[in-house]
Structure formats: structure tokens, C-alpha cells
C-alpha positions as CSV (number, residue, x, y, z in Angstrom):
1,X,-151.7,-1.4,15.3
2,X,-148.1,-0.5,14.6
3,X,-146.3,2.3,16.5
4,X,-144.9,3.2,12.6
5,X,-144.9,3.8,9.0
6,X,-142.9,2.7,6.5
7,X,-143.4,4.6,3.3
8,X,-143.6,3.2,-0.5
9,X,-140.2,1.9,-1.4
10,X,-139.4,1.3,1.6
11,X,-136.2,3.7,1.4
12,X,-136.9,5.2,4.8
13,X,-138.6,4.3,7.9
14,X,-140.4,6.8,10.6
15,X,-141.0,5.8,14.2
16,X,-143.9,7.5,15.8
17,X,-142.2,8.5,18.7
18,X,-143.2,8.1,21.8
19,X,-144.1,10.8,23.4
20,X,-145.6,12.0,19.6
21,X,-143.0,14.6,19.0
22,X,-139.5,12.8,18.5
23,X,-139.0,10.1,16.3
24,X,-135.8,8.3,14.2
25,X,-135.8,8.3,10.6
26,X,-134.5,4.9,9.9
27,X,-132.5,3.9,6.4
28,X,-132.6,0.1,6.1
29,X,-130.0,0.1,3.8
30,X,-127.2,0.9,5.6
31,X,-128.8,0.8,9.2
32,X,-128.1,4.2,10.1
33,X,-130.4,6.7,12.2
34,X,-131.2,9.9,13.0
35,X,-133.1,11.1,15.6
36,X,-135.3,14.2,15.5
37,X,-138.4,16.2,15.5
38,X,-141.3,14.0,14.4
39,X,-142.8,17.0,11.8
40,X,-139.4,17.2,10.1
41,X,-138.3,13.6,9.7
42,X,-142.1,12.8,8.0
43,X,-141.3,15.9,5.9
44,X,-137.9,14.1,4.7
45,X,-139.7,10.8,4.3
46,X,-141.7,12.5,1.6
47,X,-139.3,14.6,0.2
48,X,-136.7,12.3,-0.5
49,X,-139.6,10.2,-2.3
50,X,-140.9,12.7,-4.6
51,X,-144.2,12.5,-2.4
52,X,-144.9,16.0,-1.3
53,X,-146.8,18.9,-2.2
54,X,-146.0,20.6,0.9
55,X,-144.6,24.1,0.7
56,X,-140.9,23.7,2.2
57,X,-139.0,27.1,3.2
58,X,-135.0,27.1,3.1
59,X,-134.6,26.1,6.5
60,X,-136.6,23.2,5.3
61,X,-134.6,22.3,2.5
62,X,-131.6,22.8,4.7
63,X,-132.4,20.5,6.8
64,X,-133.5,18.1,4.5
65,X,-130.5,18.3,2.8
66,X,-128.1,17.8,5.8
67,X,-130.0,14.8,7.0
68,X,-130.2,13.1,3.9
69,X,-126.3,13.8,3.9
70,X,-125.6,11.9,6.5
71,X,-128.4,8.9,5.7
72,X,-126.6,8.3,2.2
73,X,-123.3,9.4,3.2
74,X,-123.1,5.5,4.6
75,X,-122.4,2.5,2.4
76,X,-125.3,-0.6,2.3
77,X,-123.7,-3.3,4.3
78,X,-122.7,-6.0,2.5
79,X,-123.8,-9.6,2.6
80,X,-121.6,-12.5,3.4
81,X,-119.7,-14.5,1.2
82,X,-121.2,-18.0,1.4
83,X,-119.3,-19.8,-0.3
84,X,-116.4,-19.5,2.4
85,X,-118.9,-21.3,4.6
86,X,-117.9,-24.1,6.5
87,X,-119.5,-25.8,9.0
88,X,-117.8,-24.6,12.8
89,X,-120.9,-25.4,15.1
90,X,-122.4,-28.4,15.6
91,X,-126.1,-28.4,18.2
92,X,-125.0,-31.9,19.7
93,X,-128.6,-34.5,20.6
94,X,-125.2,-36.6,22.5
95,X,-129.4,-37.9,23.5
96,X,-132.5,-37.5,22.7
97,X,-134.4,-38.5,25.7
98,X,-135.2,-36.1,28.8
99,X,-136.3,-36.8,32.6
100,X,-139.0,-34.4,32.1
101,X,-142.1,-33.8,30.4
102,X,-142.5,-30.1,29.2
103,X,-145.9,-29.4,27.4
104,X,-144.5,-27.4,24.9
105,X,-141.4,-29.5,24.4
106,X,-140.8,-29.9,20.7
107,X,-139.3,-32.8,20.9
108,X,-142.9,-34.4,21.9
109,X,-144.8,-32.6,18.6
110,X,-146.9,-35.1,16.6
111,X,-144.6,-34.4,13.3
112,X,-141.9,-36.1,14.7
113,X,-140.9,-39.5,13.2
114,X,-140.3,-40.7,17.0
115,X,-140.6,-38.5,19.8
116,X,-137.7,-37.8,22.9
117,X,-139.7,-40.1,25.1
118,X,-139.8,-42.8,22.9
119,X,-135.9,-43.1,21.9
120,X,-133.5,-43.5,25.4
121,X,-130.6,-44.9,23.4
122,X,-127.8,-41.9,23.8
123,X,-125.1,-41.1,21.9
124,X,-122.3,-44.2,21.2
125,X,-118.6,-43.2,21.3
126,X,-118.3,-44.3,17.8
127,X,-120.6,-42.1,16.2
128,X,-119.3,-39.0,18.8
129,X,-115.7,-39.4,17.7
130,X,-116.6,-39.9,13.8
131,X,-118.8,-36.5,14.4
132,X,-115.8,-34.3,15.9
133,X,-113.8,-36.0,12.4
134,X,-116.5,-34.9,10.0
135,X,-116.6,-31.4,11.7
136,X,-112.8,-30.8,11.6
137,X,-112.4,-32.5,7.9
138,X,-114.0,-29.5,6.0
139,X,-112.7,-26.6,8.4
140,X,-110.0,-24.1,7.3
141,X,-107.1,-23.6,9.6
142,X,-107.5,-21.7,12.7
143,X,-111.2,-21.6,12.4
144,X,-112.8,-21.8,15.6
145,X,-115.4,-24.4,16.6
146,X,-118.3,-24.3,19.0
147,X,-120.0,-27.6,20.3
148,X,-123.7,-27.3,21.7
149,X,-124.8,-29.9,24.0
150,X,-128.3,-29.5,23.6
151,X,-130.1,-33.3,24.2
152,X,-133.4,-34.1,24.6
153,X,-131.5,-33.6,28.4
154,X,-127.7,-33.3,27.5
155,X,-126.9,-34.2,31.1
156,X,-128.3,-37.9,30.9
157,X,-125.3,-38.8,28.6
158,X,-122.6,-36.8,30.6
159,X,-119.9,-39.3,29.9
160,X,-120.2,-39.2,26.6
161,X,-120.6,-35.4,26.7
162,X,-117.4,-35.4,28.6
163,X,-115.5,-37.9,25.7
164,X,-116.7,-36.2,23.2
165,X,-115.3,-32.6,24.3
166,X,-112.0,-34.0,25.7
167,X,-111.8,-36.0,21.6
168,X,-112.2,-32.6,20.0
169,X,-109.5,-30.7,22.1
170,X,-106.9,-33.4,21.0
171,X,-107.8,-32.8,17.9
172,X,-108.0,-29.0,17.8
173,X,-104.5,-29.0,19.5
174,X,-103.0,-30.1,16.2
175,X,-104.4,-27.4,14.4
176,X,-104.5,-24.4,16.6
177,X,-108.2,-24.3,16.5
178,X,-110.4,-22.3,19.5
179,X,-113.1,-24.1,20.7
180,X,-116.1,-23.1,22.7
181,X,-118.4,-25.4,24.6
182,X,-122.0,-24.7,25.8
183,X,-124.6,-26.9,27.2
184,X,-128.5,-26.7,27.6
185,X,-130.3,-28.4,30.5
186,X,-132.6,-28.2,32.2
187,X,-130.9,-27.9,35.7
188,X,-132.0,-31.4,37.3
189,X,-128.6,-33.5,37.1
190,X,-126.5,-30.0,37.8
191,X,-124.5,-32.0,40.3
192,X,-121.1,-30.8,41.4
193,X,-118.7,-33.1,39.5
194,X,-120.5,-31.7,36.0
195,X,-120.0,-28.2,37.4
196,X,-116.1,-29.0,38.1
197,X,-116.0,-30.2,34.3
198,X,-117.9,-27.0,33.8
199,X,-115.8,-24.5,35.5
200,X,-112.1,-26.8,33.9
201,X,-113.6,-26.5,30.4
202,X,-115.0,-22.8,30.9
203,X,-117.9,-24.2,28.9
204,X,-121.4,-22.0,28.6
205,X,-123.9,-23.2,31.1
206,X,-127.7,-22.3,29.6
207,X,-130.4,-23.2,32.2
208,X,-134.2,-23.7,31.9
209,X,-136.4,-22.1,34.2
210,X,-139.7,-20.6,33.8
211,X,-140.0,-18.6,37.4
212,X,-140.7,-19.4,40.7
213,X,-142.0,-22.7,41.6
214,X,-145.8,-21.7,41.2
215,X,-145.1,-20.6,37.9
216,X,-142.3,-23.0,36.5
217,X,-144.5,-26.0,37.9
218,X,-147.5,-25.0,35.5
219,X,-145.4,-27.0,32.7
220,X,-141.6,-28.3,33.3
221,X,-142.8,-31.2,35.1
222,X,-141.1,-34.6,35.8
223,X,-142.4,-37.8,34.1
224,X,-144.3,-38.5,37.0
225,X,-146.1,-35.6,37.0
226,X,-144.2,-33.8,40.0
227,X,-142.9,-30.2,39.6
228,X,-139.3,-29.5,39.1
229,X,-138.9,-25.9,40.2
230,X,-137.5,-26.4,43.8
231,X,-134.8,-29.2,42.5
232,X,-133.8,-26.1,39.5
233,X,-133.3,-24.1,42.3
234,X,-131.8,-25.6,44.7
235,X,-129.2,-26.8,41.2
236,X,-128.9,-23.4,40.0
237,X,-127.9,-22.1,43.2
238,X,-124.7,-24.7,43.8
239,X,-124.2,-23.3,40.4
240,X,-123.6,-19.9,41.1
241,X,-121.8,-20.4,44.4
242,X,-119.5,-23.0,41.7
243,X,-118.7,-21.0,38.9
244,X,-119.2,-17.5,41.2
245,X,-116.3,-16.0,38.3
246,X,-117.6,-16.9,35.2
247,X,-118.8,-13.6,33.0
248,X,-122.0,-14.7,32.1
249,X,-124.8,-16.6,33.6
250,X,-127.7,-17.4,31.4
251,X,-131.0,-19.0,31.1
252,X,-133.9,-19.3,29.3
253,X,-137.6,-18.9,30.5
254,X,-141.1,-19.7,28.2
255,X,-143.9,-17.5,29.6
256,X,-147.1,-16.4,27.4
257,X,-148.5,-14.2,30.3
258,X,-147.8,-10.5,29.0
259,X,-148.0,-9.7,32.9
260,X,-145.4,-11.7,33.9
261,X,-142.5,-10.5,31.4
262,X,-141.3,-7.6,33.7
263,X,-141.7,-9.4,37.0
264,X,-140.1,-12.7,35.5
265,X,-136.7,-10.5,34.6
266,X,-136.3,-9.1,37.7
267,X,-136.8,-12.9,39.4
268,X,-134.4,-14.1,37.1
269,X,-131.9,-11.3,37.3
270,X,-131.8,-11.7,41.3
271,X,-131.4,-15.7,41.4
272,X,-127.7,-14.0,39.8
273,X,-128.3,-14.3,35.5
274,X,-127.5,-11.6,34.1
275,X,-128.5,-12.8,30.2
276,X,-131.9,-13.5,29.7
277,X,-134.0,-15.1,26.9
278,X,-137.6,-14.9,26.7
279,X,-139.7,-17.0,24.3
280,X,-142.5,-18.2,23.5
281,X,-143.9,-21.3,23.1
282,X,-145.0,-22.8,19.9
283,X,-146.6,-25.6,18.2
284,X,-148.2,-27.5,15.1
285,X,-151.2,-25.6,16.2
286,X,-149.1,-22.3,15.2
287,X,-149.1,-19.8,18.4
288,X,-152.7,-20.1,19.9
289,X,-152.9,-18.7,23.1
290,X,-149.1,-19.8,24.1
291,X,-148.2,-16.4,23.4
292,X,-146.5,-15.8,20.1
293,X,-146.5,-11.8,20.5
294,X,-145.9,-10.4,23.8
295,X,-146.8,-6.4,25.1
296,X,-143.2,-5.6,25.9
297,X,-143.8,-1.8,26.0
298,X,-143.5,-1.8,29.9
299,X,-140.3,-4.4,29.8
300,X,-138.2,-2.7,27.6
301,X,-138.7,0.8,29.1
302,X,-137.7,-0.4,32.2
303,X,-134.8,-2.1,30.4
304,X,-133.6,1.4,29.1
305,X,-133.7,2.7,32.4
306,X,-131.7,0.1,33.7
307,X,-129.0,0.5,30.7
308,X,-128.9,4.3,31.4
309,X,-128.2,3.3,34.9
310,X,-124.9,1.7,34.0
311,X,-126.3,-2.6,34.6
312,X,-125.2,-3.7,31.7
313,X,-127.4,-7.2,31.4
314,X,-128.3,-8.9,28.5
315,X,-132.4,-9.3,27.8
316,X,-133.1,-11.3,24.1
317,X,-135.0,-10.3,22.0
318,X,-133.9,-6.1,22.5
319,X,-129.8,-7.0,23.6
320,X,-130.1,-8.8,20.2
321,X,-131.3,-5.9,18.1
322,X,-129.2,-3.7,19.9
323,X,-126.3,-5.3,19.0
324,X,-127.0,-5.6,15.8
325,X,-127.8,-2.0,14.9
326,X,-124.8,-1.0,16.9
327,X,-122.1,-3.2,14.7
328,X,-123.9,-2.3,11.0
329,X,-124.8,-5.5,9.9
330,X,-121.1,-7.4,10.7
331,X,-123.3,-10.3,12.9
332,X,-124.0,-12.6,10.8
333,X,-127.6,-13.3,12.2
334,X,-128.0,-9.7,10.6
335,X,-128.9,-11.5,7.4
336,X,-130.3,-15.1,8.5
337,X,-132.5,-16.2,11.7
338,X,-129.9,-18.4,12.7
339,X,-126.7,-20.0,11.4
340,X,-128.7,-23.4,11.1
341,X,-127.8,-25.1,7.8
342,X,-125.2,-22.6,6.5
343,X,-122.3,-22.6,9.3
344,X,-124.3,-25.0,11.8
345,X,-125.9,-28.5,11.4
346,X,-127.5,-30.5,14.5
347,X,-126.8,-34.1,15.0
348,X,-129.4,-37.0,16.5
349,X,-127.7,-39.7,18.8
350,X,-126.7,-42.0,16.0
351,X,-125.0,-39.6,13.6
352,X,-127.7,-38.5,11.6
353,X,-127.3,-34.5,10.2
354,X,-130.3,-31.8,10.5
355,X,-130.3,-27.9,9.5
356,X,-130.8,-27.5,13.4
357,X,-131.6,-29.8,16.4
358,X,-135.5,-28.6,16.1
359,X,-135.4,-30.4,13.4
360,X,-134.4,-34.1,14.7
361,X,-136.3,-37.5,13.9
362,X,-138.0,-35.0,11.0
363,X,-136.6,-37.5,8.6
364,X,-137.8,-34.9,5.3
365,X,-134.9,-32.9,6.7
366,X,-132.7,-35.2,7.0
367,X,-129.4,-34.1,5.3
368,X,-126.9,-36.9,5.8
369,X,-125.1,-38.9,8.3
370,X,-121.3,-37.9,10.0
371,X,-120.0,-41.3,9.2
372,X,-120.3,-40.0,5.5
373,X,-118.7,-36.4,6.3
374,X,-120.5,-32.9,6.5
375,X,-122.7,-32.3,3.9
376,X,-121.0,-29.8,1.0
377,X,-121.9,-26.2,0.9
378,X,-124.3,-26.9,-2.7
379,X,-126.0,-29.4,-0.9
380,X,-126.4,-27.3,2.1
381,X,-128.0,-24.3,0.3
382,X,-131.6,-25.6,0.3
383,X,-131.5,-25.2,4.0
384,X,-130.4,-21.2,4.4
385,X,-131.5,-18.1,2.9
386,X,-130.3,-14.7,3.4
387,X,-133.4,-12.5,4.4
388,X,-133.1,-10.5,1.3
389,X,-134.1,-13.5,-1.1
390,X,-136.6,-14.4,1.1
391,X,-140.2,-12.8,0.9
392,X,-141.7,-10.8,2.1
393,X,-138.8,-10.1,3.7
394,X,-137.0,-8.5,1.0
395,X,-138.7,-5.5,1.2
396,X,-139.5,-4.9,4.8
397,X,-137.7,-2.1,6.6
398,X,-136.6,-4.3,9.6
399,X,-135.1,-6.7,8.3
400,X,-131.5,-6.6,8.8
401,X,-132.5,-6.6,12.9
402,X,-134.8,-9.2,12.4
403,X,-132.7,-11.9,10.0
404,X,-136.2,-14.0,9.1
405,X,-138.3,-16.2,10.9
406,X,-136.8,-18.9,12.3
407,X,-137.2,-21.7,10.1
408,X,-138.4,-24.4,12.6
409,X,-140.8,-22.3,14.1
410,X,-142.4,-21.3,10.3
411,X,-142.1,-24.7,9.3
412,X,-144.2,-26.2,12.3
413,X,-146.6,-23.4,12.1
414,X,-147.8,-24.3,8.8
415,X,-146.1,-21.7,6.9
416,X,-143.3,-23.7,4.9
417,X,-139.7,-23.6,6.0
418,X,-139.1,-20.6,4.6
419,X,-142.4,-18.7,5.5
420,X,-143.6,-16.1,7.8
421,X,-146.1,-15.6,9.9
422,X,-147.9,-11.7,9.9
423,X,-148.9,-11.6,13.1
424,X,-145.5,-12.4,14.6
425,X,-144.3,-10.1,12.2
426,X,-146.6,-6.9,12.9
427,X,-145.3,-7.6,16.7
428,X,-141.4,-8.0,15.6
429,X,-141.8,-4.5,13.7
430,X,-143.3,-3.0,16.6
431,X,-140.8,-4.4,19.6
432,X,-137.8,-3.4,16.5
433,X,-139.4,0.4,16.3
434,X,-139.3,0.6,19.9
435,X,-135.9,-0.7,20.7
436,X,-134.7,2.0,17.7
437,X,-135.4,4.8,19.5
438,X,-133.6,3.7,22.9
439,X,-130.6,2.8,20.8
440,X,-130.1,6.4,19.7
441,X,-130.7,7.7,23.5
442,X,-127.9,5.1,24.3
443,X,-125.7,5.9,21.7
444,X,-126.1,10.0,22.9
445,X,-125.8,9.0,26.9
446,X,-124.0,5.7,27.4
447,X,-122.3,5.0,23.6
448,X,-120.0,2.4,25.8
449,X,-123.1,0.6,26.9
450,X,-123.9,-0.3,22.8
451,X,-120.3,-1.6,22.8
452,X,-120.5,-3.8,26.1
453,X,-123.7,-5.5,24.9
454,X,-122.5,-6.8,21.5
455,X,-119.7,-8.0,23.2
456,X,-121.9,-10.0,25.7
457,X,-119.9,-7.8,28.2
458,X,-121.8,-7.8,31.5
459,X,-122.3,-6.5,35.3
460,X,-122.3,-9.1,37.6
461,X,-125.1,-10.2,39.8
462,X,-125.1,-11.4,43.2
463,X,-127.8,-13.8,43.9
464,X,-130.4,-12.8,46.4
465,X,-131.7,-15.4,49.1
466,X,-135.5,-13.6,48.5
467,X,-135.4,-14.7,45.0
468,X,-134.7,-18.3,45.6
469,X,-136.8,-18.4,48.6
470,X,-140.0,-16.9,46.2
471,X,-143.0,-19.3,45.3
472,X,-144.0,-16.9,43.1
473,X,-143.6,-13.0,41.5
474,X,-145.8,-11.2,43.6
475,X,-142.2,-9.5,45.5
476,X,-141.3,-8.5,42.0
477,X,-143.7,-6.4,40.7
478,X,-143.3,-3.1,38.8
479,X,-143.3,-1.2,42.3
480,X,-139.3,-2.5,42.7
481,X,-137.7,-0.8,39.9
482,X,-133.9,-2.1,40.3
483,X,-132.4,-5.1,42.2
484,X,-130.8,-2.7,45.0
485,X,-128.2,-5.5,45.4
486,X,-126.4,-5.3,41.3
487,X,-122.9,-4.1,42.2
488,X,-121.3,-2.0,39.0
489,X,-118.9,-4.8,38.4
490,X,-118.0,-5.9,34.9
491,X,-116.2,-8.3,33.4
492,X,-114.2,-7.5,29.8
């Protein structure tokens, strides 16, 4: 199934190439590459494993030799030091409750002690204020802090939202600490007084949206059973005509239709976004047919053509891995699915302290409370694990660009908190082979590309009146290969 091999110790990894005669030998030690003839970068596999009876001439060895120079020549990368870890993020529920009903919302899943439709009590100032003390308690000087509004709907409890950010600035003032504030929602209460507050804090705006009305409508729904797409819209337009100079636009879209991922992009990217996440859907029934492994072949070769081009937009999962590759393993994520439980915790309306906000009202995760302080780094440990003690992970080839499964996700699925799941896995490897050998091509045309991608530096957009005036993706099928109207304009 795979479009690779990974050979006995796992020392190096061989991509198949795609056109069958190239590929990149791969050296998951110290992520470095090299990109070559497929029949020569087999024959180092073997050689440098003992494993060959072949008959090798000078030139052979030669080559052999140089490659494996350069392959060993770099260090491993080195892990983190945990124990300088200190909470800095905190994935806010300022409410649990939302105005919509998603089917795949996980907040609704069976396992939960009480689901988001069930609890409408938001966040009280109280337990806000004694959550930005907690935070900034156990911090070292200067660190910087990130607050993620993430609700049920944050926008329900904007006051409080509000409170809570302008509470942690005065305190942040005192000791010279950054601090960076994003928000989830799902675009309904958008309004333009939260967009002022918006645009005044320069906070991150990430915005649900699945596609065009016809599409979008099939789940995010309101209570009553209406569709939401047109409202999103018509939201997400005052948005980009509001905050027309922030850098970076984002939003996140579920799809499980392998057809749709290329059309869906180029929607997105011409409503103005220029990052992108893709995922899929999951639940206590594991992946079914929600789509847990996508066909991105036809996505991500359009993506490289786009990078080449010089539109620089950020497209998860490949803008991730990209990164990654392209900084050695300094990203932190390089080693862990997420920062949930180690540098992160999320917190339910009345103070109560999870590894992540997945994880609220799952009261056998419960780790504490913030009127009783962030919980220490030893009792945190249970709830992170670097991808090398985790298994199998320990020995697979990709998994400094992959960090683990996320532990939600494996957890829900049945596979235990720190488990995996093979079929997500095989796909992973696959998408992780792939996106290897555009990263050399980028490295060898467009190195400055790499750079501006793990630096979330990226083109601007500007919105196009077809895209918000689309029912569905039928005007952006594979025949329009780039939005004509992406001016070269970047930011950083």
C-alpha cells in the first residue's frame, strides 16, 4: 500500500519516487535527506546495513561513501528538557455550550460526563481571574503566554472573554511577559464590536467552515435544525473587510469526501484564508466512514505547484511537516502530538484542569482545579510522552514529522491514550513520504519558501465575490489550477 520502504533497523528510509526513478534517502535520526537516483539510494540502504550481496564497482563505493558522509556527518536532534516545562498555554472552555449542533462535535460524544448542550452555565469572573493567577504563578520571567478561547462556542461568553484577556495583560505588564490570544468559533456571533476587540488585541481569529452552503449545511447546523453556512459567510466576510491587515487568516474545515479536498482549498483560499486545516472527523466508533485517511496525492501536488509558484499559503497537515523537516526537530511538536499536558492544560467553565479541552467533563482526566494552582510538572507527566518512549512509535521512520497520535483522538478510538491506530498510521507514512520529496525540490528551487512557512509567513489573499456567492464546489474543480486573483504580497 505504501509508496515506501523502510529497511530493518530502521536506520534509513527510501521513498519510491514518483515517477519510479528518483527518490530521497531519508535518515530519521537527524532528519536529513538526500535526493537521488532511486537504483543508488536502495543500493546505500543495503550497504550501509550489511544487507547486500550485490557486486558494487568504485564508482559505487564512491558514491556510497559520499552520501553516507553527508547522512552521518549531522548530529541526532536532541530532545527537550522537560523538566524546564511550565505551563504557558492555557485552551480556555470561558463555556461549554454552543448555538449549534455539529454531528461530529466532540463535545456531544457519549463518554462525556455531561455533554456542551447540557451545561449553559459560562465561565464566572472568579474562576477566570483565579485561572490567569494559577497560569502566571508557576511561569519563569519573560516567558510568553498564549490564551486559547476555544468554548463549546467561545463567543457566547464574550464579556468574560474580554475580562479575562484585559486581567492577564495587567498582569503580564508587571513582568514583561508576551502574550498571544486566539479564539475558535464558529463564525455565528462574528459581530463588529468582537472584531474591533479583535483587530485592538491583534488576537488569532480561527473560523469553522466546511465549504459552501451545500456542503457546510450537511453537518454544522443550528439547534433548530437550520443550516448555518450563509450566516458564516456573510460573518466571515465583515471579517476580512475588518481586519483586511492582519497576516494570517485561518480556518478549519472537516470533510471525509477524498473528492472534495482539492476543490475545498481553492474555495477556502478565495473567500481570503490563506492557512488552512483539514481534518477529519472522529468518534467513539473510531473513524468509520468519516474519513480518517484521506487520498491527498492530487492536493499536495497541486500544493507544490503552487509553492514553486511563489503563494506562500499554509495547508495542515503538509505546511506542518514541512516545517518541521526544514527546522531539524527545534518545534517542539517534532517530539509530541501536541503540547497538551506538558506546556498546555485546558480549563472547563468552573476551573477544572484537563491535558487538553478534548478532554472536558472526561472526569478520569481530570487533573486539578485553578483555585488550587497548575498542577506540578511530576504530576503532569502521566499526561505527555515524547514519541520516542511511545510504541510503536519508537522505531518508526517518521516519527520526528509525525510527533504521535493525538492522544484524544487514540483515546476515543479505543486505542488507550497513548495508542495508535495502523490504518491512520499506514496513511500518515504515506502523506510524510510524499511531502519528503517536494521538500527537497523546494529546498533546491525556492529554499526561502521552507523558511516563510515555518515562520507562518504568508501571501495575502484577496477575497473573491464568486467564492462567497458559491452554493457549492462545482467552479472549483481541478480544471482552475490557481486563484488568478493571489497578489505576491507578503507579510514578514
Amino acid at each position: 500500500m505504501d509508496n515506501n520502504k523502510v529497511i530493518k533497523d530502521k536506520r534509513f528510509f527510501v521513498t519510491e519516487g514518483k515517477n519510479g526513478r528518483e527518490a530521497v534517502l531519508f535518515d530519521p535520526e537527524s532528519m536529513k535527506l538526500f535526493a537521488g537516483p532511486k537504483e543508488l539510494l536502495t543500493r546505500v540502504e543495503r550497504f550501509e546495513n550489511a544487507n547486500t550481496e550485490d557486486e558494487l564497482t568504485e564508482d559505487d563505493l564512491n558514491k556510497i561513501r559520499y552520501i553516507s558522509e553527508i547522512l552521518n556527518a549531522a548530529a541526532p536532534i536532541v530532545g527537550p528538557d522537560e523538566s524546564l516545562f511550565t505551563v504557558r498555554q492555557l485552551n480556555i472552555g470561558n463555556t461549554y455550550f454552543c448555538n449549534m449542533s455539529c454531528s461530529y462535535c466532540y463535545n456531544e460524544f457519549d463518554n462525556k460526563d455531561r455533554k456542551g448542550s447540557e451545561v449553559k452555565q459560562g465561565m464566572t469572573l472568579e474562576t477566570a481571574h483565579a485561572m490567569i493567577d494559577a497560569l502566571f504563578v508557576q511561569l519563569r520571567s519573560k516567558e510568553s503566554i498564549s490564551l486559547v478561547f476555544v468554548g463549546g462556542e467561545a463567543l457566547i461568553e464574550k464579556q468574560v472573554m474580554y475580562d479575562t484577556v484585559a486581567y492577564a495583560r495587567q498582569r503580564a505588564e508587571l513582568l514583561n511577559t508576551p502574550i498571544q490570544t486566539t479564539v475558535y468559533t464558529n463564525g455565528v456571533l462574528m459581530d463588529d464590536s468582537f472584531l474591533e476587540w479583535a483587530q485592538a488585541e491583534k488576537a488569532r481569529l480561527i473560523v469553522s467552515l466546511d465549504g459552501p452552503p451545500s456542503i457546510n449545511d450537511r453537518h454544522r447546523v443550528f439547534r433548530n435544525g437550520r443550516g448555518s453556512g450563509e450566516k458564516v459567510l456573510s460573518n466571515i466576510r465583515r471579517m476580512m473587510n475588518k481586519l483586511k491587515e492582519s497576516p494570517v487568516h485561518t480556518v478549519t474545515a472537516v470533510t471525509s469526501e477524498p473528492s472534495e479536498l482539492l476543490p475545498l482549498v481553492k474555495y477556502l483560499m478565495e473567500l481570503g484564508f490563506n492557512e488552512i486545516q483539514i481534518q477529519a472527523a472522529y468518534g467513539l466508533d473510531g473513524f468509520g466512514d468519516r474519513g480518517g485517511v484521506f487520498d491527498i496525492a492530487e492536493l499536495l501536488t497541486w500544493y507544490r505547484e503552487l509553492l514553486l509558484s511563489g503563494v506562500i499559503v499554509g495547508i495542515a497537515p503538509f505546511t506542518n511537516i514541512l516545517g518541521r523537516i526544514a527546522l531539524k526537530g527545534k518545534m517542539t511538536i517534532s517530539w509530541y502530538p501536541c503540547n497538551a499536558g506538558g506546556s498546555a492544560l485546558g480549563v472547563a467553565p468552573n476551573g477544572d484542569l484537563y491535558p487538553c479541552h478534548h478532554f472536558l467533563e472526561e472526569s478520569s482526566f481530570k487533573m486539578g482545579n485553578v483555585f488550587n494552582g497548575i498542577p506540578t510538572l511530576e504530576d503532569r507527566r502521566t499526561y505527555f510522552r515524547r514519541v520516542d518512549q511511545r510504541q510503536p512509535c519508537s522505531s518508526c521512520w517518521a516519527r520526528h514529522m509525525c510527533g504521535g497520535e493525538c492522544y484524544h483522538r487514540a483515546n476515543t478510538a479505543g486505542a488507550g491514550y497513548l495508542g495508535t491506530m495502523s490504518e491512520v498510521c499506514r496513511g500518515r507514512k504515506r502523506l510524510i513520504a510524499m511531502v519528503l520529496e517536494i521538500f527537497v525540490e523546494i529546498a533546491q528551487k525556492r529554499p526561502e519558501v521552507l523558511m516563510r512557512l515555518a515562520k507562518d509567513s504568508y501571501s495575502s489573499l484577496s477575497p473573491s465575490d464568486e467564492a462567497y456567492n458559491a452554493k457549492d464546489l462545482t467552479p472549483f474543480g481541478s480544471k482552475k489550477k490557481f486563484p488568478v486573483y493571489i497578489p505576491m504580497i507578503s507579510h514578514g
